[in-house]
GUPAMI-630233 format. One record per residue (C-alpha): residue in one letter; chain; x, y, z. Coordinates in nm, 3 decimals, always signed. Layout:
N
(A; A; (X; Y; Z));
...
! end
This chain:
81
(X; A; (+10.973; -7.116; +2.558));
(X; A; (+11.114; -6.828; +2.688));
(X; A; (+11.490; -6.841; +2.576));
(X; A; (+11.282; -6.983; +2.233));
(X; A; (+11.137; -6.645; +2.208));
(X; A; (+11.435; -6.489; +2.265));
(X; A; (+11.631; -6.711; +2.034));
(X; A; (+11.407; -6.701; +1.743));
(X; A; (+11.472; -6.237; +1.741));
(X; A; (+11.828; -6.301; +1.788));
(X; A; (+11.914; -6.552; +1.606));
(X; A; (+11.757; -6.408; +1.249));
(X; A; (+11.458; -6.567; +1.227));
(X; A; (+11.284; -6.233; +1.220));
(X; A; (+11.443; -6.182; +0.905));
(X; A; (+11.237; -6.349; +0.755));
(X; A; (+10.945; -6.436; +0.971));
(X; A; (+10.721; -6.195; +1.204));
(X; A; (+10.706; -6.341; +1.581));
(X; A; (+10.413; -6.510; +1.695));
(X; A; (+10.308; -6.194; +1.917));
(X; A; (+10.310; -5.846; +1.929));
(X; A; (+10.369; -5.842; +1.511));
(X; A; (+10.225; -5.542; +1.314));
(X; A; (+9.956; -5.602; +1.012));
(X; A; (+10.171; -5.457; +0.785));
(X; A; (+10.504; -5.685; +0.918));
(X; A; (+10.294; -6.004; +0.901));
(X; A; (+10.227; -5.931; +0.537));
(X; A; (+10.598; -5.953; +0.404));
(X; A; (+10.652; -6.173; +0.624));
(X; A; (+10.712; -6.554; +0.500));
(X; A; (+10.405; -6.701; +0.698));
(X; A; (+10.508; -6.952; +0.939));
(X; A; (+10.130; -7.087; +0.904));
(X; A; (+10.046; -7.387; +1.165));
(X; A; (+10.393; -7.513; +1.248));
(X; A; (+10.200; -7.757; +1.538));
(X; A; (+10.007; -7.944; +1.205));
(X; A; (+10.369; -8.043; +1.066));
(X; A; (+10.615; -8.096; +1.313));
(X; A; (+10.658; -8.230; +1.644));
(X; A; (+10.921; -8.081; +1.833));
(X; A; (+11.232; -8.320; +1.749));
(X; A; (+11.106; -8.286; +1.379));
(X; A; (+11.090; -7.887; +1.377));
(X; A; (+11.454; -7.870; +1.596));
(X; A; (+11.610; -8.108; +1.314));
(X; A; (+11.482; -7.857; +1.034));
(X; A; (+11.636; -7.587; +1.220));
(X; A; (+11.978; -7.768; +1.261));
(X; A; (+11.997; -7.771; +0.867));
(X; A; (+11.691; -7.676; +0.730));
(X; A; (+11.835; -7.767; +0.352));
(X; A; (+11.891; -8.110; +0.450));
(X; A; (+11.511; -8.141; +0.515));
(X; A; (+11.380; -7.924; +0.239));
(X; A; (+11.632; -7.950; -0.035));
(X; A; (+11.502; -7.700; -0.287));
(X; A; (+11.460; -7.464; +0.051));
(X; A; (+11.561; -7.105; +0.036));
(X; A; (+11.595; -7.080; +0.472));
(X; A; (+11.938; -7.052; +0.522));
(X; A; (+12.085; -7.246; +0.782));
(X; A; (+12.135; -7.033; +1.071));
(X; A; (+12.402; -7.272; +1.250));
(X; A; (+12.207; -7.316; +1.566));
(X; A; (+12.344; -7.550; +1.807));
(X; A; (+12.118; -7.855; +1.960));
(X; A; (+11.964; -7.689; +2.242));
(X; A; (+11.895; -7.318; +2.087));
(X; A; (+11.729; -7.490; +1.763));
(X; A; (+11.525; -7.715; +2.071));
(X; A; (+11.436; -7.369; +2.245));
(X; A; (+11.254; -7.223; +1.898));
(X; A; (+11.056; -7.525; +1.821));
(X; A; (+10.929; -7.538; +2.139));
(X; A; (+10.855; -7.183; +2.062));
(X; A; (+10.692; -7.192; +1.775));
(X; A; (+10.499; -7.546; +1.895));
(X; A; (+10.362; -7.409; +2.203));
! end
């Protein structure tokens, strides 16, 4: 979860979305809201979404972020804890 963590600041998902600690009011309101990621995906479902998020969600505006196997593993099990 760690290198997750990590991962999902350095990789750009911060762009877009505010982390699941330490995030202001103010950042977590233009943020785009992650909501309960743990209601929708297991972890092999979220870590194929990040490896090409388009092919999942079609119509999807998250760009893909061309995360390798392992790294796109690490942020699910982030964002699953």
């Amino acid at each position: 979860m760690a290198r997750g963590e990590k991962l999902f600041h350095n990789a750009g998902c911060v762009a877009c979305h505010a982390p699941r600690r330490g995030a202001t009011e103010a950042l977590s309101r233009v943020s785009v809201p992650l909501g309960e990621p743990e209601k929708k995906y297991s972890i092999l479902g979220l870590t194929e979404f990040l490896l090409d998020p388009t092919k999942i969600r079609t119509s999807g505006r998250m760009p893909n972020l061309a995360l390798g196997h392992e790294a796109a593993s690490d942020i699910a099990q982030y964002l699953l804890r």
